[in-house]
C-alpha positions in Angstrom: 0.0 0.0 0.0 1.1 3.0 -1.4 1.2 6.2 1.4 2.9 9.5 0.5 3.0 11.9 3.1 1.6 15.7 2.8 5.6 17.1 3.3 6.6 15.4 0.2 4.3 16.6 -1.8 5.1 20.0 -0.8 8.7 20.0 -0.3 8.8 18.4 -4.7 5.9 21.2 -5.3 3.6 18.5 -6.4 0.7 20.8 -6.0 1.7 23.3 -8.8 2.0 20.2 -11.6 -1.2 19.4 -10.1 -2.7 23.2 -10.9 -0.9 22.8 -14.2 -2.9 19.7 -15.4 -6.3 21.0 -13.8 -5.8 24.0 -16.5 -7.0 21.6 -19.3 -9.8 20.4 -17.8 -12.8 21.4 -19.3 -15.2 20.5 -16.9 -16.1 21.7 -13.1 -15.6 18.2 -11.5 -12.9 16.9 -14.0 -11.0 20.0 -12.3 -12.7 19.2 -8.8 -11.1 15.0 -9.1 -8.0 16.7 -10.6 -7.3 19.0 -7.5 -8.0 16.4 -5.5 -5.0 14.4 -7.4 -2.3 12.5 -5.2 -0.2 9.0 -5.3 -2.1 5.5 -6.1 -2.6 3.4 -3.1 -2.6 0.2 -5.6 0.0 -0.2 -7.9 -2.5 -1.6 -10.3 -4.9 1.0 -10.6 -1.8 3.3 -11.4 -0.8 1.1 -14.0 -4.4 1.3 -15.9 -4.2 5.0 -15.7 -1.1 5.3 -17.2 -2.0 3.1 -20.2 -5.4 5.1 -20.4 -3.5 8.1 -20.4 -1.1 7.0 -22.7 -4.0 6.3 -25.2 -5.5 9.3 -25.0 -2.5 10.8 -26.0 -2.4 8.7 -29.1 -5.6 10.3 -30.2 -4.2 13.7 -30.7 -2.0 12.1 -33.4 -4.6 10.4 -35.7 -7.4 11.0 -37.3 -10.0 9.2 -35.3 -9.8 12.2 -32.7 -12.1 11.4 -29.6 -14.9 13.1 -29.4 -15.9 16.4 -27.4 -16.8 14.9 -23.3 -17.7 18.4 -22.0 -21.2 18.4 -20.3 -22.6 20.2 -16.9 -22.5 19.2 -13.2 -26.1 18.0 -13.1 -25.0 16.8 -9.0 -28.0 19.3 -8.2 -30.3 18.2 -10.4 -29.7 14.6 -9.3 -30.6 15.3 -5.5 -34.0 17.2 -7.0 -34.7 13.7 -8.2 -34.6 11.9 -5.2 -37.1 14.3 -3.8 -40.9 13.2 -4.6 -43.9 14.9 -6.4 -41.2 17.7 -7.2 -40.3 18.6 -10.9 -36.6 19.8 -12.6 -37.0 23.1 -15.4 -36.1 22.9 -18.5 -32.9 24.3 -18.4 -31.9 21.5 -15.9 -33.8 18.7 -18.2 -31.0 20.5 -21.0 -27.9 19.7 -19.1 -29.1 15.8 -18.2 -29.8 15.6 -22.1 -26.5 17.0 -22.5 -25.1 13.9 -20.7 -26.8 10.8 -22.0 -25.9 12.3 -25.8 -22.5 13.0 -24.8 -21.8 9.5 -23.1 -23.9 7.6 -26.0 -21.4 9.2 -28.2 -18.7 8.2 -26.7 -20.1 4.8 -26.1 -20.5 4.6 -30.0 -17.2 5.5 -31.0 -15.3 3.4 -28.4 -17.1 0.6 -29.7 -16.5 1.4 -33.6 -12.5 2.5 -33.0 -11.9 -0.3 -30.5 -8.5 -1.6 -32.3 -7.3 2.0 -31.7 -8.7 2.5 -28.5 -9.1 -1.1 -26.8 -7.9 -0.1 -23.1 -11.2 3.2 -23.5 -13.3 0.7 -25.2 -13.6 -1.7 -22.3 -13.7 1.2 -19.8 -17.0 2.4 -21.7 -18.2 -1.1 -22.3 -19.0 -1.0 -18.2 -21.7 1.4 -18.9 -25.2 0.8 -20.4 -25.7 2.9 -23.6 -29.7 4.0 -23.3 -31.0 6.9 -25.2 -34.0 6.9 -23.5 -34.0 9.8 -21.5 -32.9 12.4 -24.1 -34.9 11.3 -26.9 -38.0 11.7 -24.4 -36.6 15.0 -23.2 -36.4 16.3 -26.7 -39.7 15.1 -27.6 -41.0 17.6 -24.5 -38.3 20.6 -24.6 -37.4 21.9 -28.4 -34.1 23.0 -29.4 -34.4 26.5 -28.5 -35.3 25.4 -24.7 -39.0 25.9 -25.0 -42.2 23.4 -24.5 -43.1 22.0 -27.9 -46.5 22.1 -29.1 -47.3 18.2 -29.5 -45.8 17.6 -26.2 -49.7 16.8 -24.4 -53.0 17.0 -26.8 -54.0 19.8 -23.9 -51.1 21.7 -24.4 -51.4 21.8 -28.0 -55.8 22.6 -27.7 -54.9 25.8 -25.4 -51.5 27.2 -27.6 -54.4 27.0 -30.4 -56.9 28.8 -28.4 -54.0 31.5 -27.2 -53.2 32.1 -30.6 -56.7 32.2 -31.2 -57.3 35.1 -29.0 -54.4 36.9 -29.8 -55.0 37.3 -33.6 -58.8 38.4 -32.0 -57.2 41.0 -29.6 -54.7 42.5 -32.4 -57.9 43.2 -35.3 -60.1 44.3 -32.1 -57.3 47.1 -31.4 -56.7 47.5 -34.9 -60.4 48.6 -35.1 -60.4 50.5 -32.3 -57.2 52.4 -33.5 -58.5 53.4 -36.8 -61.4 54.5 -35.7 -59.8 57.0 -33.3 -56.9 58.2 -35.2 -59.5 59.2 -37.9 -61.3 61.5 -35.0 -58.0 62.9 -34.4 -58.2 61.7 -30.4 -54.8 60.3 -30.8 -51.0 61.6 -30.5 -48.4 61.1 -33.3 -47.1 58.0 -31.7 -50.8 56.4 -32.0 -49.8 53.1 -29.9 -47.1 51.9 -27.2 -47.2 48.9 -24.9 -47.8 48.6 -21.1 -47.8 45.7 -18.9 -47.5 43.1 -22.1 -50.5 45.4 -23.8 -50.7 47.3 -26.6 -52.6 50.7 -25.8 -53.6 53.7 -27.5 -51.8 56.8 -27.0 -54.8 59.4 -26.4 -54.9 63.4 -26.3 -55.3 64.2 -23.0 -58.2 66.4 -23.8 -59.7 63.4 -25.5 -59.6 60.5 -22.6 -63.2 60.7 -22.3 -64.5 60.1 -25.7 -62.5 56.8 -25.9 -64.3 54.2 -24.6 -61.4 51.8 -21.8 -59.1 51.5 -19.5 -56.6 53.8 -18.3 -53.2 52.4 -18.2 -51.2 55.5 -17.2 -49.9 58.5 -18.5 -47.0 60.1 -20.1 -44.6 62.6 -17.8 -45.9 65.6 -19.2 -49.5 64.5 -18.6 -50.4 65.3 -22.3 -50.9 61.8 -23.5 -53.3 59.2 -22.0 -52.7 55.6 -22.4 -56.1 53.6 -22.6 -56.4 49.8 -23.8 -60.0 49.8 -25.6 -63.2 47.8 -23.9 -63.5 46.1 -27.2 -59.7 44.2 -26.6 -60.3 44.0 -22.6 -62.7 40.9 -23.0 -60.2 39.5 -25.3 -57.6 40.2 -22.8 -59.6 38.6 -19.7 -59.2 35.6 -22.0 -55.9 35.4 -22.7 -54.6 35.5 -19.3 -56.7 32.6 -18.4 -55.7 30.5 -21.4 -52.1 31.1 -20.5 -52.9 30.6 -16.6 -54.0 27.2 -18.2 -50.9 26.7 -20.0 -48.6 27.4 -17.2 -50.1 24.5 -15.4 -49.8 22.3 -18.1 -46.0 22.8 -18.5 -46.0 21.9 -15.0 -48.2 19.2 -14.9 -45.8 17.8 -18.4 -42.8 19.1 -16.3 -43.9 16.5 -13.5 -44.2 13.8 -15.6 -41.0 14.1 -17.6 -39.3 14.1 -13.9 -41.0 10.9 -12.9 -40.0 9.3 -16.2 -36.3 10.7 -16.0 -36.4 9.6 -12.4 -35.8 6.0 -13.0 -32.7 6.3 -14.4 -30.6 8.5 -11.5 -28.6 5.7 -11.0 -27.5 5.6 -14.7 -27.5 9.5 -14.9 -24.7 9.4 -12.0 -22.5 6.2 -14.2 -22.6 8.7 -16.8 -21.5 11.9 -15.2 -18.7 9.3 -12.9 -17.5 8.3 -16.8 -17.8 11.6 -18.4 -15.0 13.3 -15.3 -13.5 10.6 -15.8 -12.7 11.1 -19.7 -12.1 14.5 -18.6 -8.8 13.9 -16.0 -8.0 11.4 -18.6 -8.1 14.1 -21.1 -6.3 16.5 -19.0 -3.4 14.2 -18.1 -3.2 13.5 -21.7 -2.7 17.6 -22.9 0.0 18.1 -20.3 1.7 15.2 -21.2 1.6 16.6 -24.9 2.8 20.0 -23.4 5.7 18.7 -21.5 6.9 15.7 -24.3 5.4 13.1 -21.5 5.7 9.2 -22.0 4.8 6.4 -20.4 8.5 4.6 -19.3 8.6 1.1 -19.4 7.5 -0.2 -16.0 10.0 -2.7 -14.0 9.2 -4.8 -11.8 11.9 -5.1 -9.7 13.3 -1.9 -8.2 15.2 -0.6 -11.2 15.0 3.6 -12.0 17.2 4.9 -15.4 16.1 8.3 -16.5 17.2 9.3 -19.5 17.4 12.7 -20.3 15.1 13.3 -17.3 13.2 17.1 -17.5 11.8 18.6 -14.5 8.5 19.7 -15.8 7.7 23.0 -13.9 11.2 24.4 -14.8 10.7 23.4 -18.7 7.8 25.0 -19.3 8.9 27.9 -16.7 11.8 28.3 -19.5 9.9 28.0 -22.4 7.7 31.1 -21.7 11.5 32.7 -21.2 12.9 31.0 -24.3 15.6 29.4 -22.2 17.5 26.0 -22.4 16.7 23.6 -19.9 19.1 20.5 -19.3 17.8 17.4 -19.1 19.4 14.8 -16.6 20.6 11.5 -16.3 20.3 9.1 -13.8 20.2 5.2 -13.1 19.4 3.6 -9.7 19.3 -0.1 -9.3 19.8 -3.1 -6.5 23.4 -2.8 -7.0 23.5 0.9 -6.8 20.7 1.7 -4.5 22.0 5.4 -3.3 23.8 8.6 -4.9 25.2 11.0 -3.1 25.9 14.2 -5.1 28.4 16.7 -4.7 29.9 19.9 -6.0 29.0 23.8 -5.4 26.0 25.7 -4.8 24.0 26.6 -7.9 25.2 23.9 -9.8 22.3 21.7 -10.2 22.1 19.6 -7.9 19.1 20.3 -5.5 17.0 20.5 -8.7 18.6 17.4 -10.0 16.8 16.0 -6.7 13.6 17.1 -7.3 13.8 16.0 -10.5 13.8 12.6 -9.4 11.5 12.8 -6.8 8.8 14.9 -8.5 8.9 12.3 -11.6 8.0 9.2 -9.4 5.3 11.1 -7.7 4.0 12.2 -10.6 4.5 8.2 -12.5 2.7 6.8 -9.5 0.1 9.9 -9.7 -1.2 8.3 -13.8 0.8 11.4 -14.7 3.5 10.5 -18.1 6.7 11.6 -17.5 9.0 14.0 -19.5 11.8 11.4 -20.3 13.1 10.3 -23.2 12.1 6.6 -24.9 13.8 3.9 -23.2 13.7 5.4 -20.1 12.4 2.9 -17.1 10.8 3.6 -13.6 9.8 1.3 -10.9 7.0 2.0 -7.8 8.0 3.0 -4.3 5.5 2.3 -0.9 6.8 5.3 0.4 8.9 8.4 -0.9 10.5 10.5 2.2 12.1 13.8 1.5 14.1 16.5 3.4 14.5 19.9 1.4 15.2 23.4 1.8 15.7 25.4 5.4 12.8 23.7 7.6 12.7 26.0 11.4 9.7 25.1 13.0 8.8 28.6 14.5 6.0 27.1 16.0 7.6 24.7 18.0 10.6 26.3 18.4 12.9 23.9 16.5 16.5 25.2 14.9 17.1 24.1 11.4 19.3 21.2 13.0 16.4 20.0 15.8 14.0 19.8 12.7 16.3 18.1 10.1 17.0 15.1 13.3 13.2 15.0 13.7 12.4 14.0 10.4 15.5 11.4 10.5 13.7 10.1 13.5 10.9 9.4 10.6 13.2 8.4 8.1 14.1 6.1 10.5 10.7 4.6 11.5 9.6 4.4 7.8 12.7 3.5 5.6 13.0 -0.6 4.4 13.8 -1.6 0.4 10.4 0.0 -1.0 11.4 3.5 0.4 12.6 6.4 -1.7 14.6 9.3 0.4 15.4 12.5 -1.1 18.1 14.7 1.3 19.3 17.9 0.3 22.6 19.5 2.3 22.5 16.4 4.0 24.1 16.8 7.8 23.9 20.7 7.6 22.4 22.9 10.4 25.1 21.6 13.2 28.9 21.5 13.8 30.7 19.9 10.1 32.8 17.3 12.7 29.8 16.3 14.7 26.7 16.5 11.6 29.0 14.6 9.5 29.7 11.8 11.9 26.1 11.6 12.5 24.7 12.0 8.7 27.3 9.1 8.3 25.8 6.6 10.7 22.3 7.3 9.5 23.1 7.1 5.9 25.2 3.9 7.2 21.4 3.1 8.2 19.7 3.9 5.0 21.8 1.3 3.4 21.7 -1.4 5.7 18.0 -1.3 5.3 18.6 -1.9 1.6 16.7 2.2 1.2 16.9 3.9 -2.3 18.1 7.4 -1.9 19.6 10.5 -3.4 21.4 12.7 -1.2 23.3 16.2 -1.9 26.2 16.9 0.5 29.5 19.1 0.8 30.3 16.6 3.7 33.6 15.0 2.5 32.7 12.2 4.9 29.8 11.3 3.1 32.0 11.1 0.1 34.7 8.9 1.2 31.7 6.3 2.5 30.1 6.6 -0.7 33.0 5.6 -2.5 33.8 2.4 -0.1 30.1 1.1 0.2 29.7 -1.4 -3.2 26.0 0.6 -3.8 26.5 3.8 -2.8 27.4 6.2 -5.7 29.2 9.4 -5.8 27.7 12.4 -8.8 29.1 15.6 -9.2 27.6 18.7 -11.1 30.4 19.5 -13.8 31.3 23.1 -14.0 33.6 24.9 -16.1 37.2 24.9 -15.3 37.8 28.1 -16.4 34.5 30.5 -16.2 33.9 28.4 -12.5 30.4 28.3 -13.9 28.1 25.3 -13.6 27.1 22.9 -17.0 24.5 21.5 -15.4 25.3 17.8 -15.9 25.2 15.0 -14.0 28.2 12.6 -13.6 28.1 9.7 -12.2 31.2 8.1 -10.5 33.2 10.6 -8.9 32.5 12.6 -6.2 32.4 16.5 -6.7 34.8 19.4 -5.4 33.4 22.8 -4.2 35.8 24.9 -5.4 35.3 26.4 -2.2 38.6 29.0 -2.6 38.5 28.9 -6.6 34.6 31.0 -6.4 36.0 33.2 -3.9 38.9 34.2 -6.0 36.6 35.0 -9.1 34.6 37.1 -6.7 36.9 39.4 -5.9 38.5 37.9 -2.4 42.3 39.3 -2.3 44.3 36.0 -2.2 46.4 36.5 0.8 43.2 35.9 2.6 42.7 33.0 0.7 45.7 32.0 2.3 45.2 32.8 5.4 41.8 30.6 5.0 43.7 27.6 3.9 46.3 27.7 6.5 43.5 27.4 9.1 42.3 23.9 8.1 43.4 20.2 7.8 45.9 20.1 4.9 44.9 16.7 4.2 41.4 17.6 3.7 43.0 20.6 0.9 44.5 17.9 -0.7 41.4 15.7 -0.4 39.7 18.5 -2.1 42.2 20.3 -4.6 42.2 16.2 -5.7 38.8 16.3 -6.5 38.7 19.5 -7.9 41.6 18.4 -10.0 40.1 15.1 -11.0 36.4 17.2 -12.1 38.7 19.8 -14.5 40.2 16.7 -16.4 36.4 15.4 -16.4 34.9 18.5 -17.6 38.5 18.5 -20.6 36.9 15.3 -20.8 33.1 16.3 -21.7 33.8 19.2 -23.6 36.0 16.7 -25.9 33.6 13.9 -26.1 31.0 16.7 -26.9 33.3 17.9 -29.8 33.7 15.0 -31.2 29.9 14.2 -31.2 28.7 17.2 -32.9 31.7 16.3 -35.7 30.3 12.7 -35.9 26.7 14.1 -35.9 28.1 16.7 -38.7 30.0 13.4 -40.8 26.7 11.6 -40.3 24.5 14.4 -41.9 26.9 15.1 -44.9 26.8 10.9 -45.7 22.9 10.6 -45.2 23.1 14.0 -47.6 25.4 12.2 -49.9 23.8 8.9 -50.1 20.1 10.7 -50.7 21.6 12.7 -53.2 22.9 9.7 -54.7 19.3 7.6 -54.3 17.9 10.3 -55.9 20.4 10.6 -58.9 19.9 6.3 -59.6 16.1 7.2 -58.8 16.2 9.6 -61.8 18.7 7.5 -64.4 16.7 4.9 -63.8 13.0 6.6 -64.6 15.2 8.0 -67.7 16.2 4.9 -69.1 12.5 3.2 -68.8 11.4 6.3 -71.0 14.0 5.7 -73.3 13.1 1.8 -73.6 9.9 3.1 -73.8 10.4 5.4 -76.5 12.7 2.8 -78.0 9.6 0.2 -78.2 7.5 2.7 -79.7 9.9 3.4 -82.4 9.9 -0.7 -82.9 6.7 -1.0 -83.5 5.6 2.0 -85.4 8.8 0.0 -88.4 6.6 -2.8 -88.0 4.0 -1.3 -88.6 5.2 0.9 -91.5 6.7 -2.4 -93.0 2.9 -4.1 -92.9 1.4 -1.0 -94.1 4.1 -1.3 -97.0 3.6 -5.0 -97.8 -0.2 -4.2 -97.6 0.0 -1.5 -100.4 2.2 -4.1 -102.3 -0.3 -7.3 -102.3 -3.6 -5.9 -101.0 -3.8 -8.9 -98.7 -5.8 -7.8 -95.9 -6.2 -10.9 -94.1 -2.6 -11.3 -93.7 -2.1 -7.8 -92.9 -5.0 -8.5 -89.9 -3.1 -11.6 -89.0 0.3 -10.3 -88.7 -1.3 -7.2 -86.6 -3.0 -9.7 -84.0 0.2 -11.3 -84.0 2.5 -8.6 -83.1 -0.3 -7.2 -80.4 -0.4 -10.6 -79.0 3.8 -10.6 -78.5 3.3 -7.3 -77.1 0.2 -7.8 -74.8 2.5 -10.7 -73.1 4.9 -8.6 -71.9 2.5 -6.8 -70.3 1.9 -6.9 -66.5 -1.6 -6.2 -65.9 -1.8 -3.1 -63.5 -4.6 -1.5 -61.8 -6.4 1.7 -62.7 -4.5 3.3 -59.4 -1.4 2.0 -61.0 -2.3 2.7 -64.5 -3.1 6.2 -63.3 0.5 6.6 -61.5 2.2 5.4 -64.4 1.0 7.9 -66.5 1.5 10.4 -64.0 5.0 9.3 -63.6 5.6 9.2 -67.5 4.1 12.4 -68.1 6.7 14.4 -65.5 9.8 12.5 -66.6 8.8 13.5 -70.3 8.4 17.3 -69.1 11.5 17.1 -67.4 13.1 16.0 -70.5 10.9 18.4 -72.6 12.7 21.2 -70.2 16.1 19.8 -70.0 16.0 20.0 -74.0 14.2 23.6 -74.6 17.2 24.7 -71.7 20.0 23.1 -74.0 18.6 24.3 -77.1 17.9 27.8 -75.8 21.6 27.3 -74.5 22.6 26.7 -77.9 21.4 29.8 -79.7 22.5 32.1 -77.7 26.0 30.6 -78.1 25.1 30.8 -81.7 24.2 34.3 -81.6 27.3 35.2 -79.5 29.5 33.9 -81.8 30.4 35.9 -85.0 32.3 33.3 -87.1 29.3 32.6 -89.6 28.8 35.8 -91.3 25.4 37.5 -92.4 24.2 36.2 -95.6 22.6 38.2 -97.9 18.8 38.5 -98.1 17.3 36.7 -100.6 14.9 37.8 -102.8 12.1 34.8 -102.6 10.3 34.0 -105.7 6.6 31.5 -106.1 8.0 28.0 -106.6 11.6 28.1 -105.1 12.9 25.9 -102.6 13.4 26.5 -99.4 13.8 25.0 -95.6 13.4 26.7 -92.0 16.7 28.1 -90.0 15.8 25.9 -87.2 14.6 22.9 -89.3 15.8 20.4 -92.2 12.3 19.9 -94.1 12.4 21.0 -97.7 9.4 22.7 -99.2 8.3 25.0 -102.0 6.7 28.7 -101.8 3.2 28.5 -102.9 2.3 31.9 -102.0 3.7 35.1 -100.8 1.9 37.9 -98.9 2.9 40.9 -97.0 6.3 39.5 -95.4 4.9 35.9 -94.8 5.1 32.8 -97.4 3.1 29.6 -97.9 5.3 26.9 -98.0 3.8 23.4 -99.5 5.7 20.4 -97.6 3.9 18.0 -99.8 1.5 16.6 -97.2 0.8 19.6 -95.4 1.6 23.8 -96.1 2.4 26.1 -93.4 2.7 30.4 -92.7 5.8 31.4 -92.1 7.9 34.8 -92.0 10.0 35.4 -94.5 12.8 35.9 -92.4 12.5 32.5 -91.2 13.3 31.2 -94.8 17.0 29.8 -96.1 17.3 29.3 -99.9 17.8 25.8 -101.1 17.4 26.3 -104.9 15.5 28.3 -107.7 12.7 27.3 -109.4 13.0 24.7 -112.2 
């Protein structure tokens, strides 16, 4: 059983990724369940979530999208239906419509997309799909969110009768306003409307030669409404027809409730499902905001993070447009604990959180932003000690705090336990909070506890580095700038660079000195080794990195190369099909000139028919029968390679004049003087025909089987007439 306590949750600032996912909600108690969001008890119920989650994602990436879920809390309107000979309005009859049509829908396309959705599909299959209640509700309440006419045979009799009345009550005034405008009894305005009644607007002077009721009057006292005696009958009517109407509504009102009121149970399945689709959906948009996966799942206690984000700083640096840097980390039975060291600001308090706010978030049904390959186990419990923790209340030091919640650690840590410590040992005397931060980590992995710790303690290092499964990290910094990479290296414990920072801030070096005088020298040594050993490391990095990126550059100029090259065979290859192609045609159309030649010879037109057959035959057998999609694609395919060409050529022969035109080797020639009947060919041509005609600057030239226009210019001389 799975128990995370309230200080975990605050000290990784679970809460905020919590805020963060209820912002895609889209309902009022799919944020409510969202809020409400902490750790699985059961391992298996996490595990379902996760795979829900995960397939919800999937949906936002094909083209079978689910569905819209959003709907209304209808938890009022359910309670009203628990309460006898009482009746819901039609607004709230809307919103339980809303529901059934919404889950049927769902239901539906579950059931229709199951091979893309199984894991949604056999949640919805739990739930009985009934249309029932909002087909009757719609045969009551119209789409505009009135009564409909047909729905009781009385309700449809008195709308009859209203309407009825009215159309009597708007000729009566009619009458009655006709007649008194043509006395002259009434103002310019003639009419207005009082109390839902149309009235005449009489002279004051007049009010007693108009046979009504008074109504009121204007401000000035000039004008005297009056509704007429012969609409007041009419009106007396009215209001008791619609008197009758309103208690029809409510007598149809109480009847739809009753019917609706059998299926409360079902109503409350549906609204259960519908949040339910809705944290689902939520989960799912975050995950697509922050590149969340679903890791594989061990089940043995092994962690490896790869290229680990912490989620609220990502998307915190996103709005900024800054880099955030994604850790490493891997944590099995044979290397239960890290212990990370280094200066302040380098990373490695967040590198913490990282960790810790990922598994809460794993065993929340929350994906994780890691990158594929990445695995993550469960933990029972997951203890944490952050940040500068007085207890004003109680009067506790930093120090009296920190050893009350190892008193916990202690109480609650075996081999299911996570434990995240930041500045472990701090708050008391180095000597003496080192000694005892030793025993209990000493503790921690006796009891077989996976942890990550961050320390300066160089106590803590040398134990890590003698215990088989404890493991040192350091942050890498920069040799040079002293600034921090932000990379985690597992392996080697970390330096301070306690006296390096103080010298690039300014700290005159004699009291530098003066510092390092005052402590062990063993421990300077201890530490300038260290600090050495992280300089070559960060060499080291900044090599490997360089060598990377000219690997990655090498691998982009070959893929370049060989796609280049793909594309080049892709292209010869399409050429010399068209050429065979062309080379074919050619073949056959000498065949055919050779049977259209023997046919002119011998007449024979059965041989002809059979040597035709013949050759279509040899040609139909080389044939592979194609479809009208590939047919289609052929052609496509045949009809770009011959452009291409088509371009290629008009490029080379537009090339070629130019070239011709630039050079001056072949002088001028002379115009010629064309005559009717001389010989002559086109500069860009080797066809020989004769002028048939010539008119203003263009000639007809006869080719034999066909003539053409062309300029004169155009022409070269062959040979006179004969």
């Amino acid at each position: 059983m799975v128990k995370i306590s309230q200080k975990t949750l605050d000290d990784l600032e679970f809460d905020a990724v919590v805020a963060q996912v209820a912002e895609f909600s889209i309902t009022s108690l799919g944020r409510f369940e969202i809020e409400k969001l902490t750790p699985y008890a059961l391992k298996k119920d996490c595990i379902k979530t996760l795979n829900l989650v995960h397939e919800f994602v999937s949906s936002f990436d094909n083209e079978n999208r689910i569905p819209n879920h959003g709907f209304d809390d209808i938890t009022e309107e359910l309670k009203l239906l628990s309460i006898e000979n009482n009746f819901l309005e039609i607004e709230q009859f809307r919103k339980i419509a809303v529901i059934s049509i919404t889950t049927n829908t769902l239901l539906k396309f579950f059931k229709k997309f199951r091979e893309y959705y199984p894991l949604l599909h056999q949640r919805s299959e739990e739930l009985e799909k009934n249309m029932s209640v909002s087909i009757k509700i719609n045969t009551v309440i119209d789409k505009y969110g009135g009564i409909r006419n047909d729905a009781s045979d009385n309700l449809h009799t008195i709308r009859k009768s209203i309407q009825t009345v009215r159309t009597k009550i708007n000729t009566s005034f009619n009458s009655a306003l006709s007649q008194y405008n043509s006395a002259d009894y009434l103002d310019d305005i003639r009419e207005t409307v009082m109390e839902n009644r149309r009235v005449l607007a009489v002279k004051a002077m007049y009010r007693r030669k108009v046979k009504g009721s008074i109504m009121g009057a204007s401000k000035t006292g000039s004008i005297v409404y009056i509704e007429p005696d012969v609409t007041h009958q009419h009106q007396r009517d009215l209001n008791n027809l619609e008197f009758d109407e309103t208690e029809e509504i409510k007598q149809i009102l109480l009847k739809l409730t009753a019917f609706v009121r059998e299926f409360k149970p079902l109503l409350e399945q549906y609204q259960d499902y519908l949040t339910h689709i809705d944290v689902l959906y939520s989960k799912a948009k975050y995950a697509n905001t922050i590149n969340g996966i679903k890791p594989e799942i061990s089940e043995t206690q092994n962690l490896n993070l790869k290229n680990a984000y912490h989620p609220l700083l990502l998307l915190a640096n996103n709005e900024e447009g800054k880099e955030t840097y994604p850790q490493s980390i891997k944590m099995t039975p044979k290397s239960r604990i890290i212990v990370i060291s280094g200066p302040n600001a380098g990373g490695k308090s967040i590198t913490l959180k990282t960790v810790g706010l990922l598994q809460l978030m794993l065993q929340s049904g929350l994906l994780v932003p890691v990158q594929e390959g990445s695995k993550m186990c469960f933990f029972d419990n997951i203890l944490s000690d952050i940040g500068d923790n007085q207890s004003i209340e109680n009067h506790l030091s930093t120090y009296s705090y920190r050893l009350k919640q190892m008193n916990y650690f202690l109480k609650k840590c075996n081999n299911k336990t996570l434990f995240l410590i930041d500045e472990f040992g701090t708050g008391s005397d180095p000597e003496l909070g080192g000694a005892l931060a030793e025993t209990f980590l000493e503790v921690f992995y006796e009891r077989e506890a996976y942890g990550i710790i961050t320390t300066h303690y160089s106590n803590l290092k040398l134990l890590a580095d003698e215990l088989p499964h404890i493991k040192n990290a350091n942050m890498l910094f920069d040799e040079k700038t002293l600034l921090p990479i932000f990379k985690l290296i597992l392996g080697q414990a970390g330096s301070s660079f306690t006296f390096e920072v103080a010298q690039k801030n300014g700290i005159p070096y004699n009291l530098i000195n003066r510092s390092k005088k005052k402590i062990e020298s063993g421990k300077i040594r201890f530490d300038k080794t260290i600090s050495r050993l992280q300089k070559e490391r960060s060499k080291l990095e900044k090599t490997e990195r360089a060598l990377k990126k000219n690997e990655v550059k090498k691998g982009l100029e070959i893929e370049k190369l060989e796609y280049t090259n793909q594309k080049a065979q892709k292209k010869l290859q399409s050429f010399q099909e068209l050429y065979d192609s062309n080379q074919r045609l050619i073949y056959l159309g000498k065949k055919i000139v050779a049977l259209g030649d023997n046919y002119f010879e011998n007449k024979r037109k059965r041989e002809l028919m059979a040597e035709l057959f013949k050759l279509i035959q040899i040609e139909n057998s080389k044939k592979t029968k194609l479809s009208n999609k590939q047919k289609k694609t052929k052609i496509i395919e045949e009809n770009r390679l011959q452009k291409e060409i088509e371009q290629k050529i008009a490029k080379i022969r537009k090339q070629k004049k130019a070239n011709k035109l630039k050079s001056n080797i072949v002088p001028t020639k002379p115009k010629h003087n064309f005559k009717i009947g001389e010989t002559v060919r086109m500069d860009d041509g080797r066809a020989i025909g004769s002028i048939d005609k010539i008119e203003k600057g263009k000639a007809t030239v006869n080719y034999g089987m066909f003539t053409t226009k062309v300029s004169l210019e155009r022409l070269e001389f062959v040979k006179s007439k004969i």
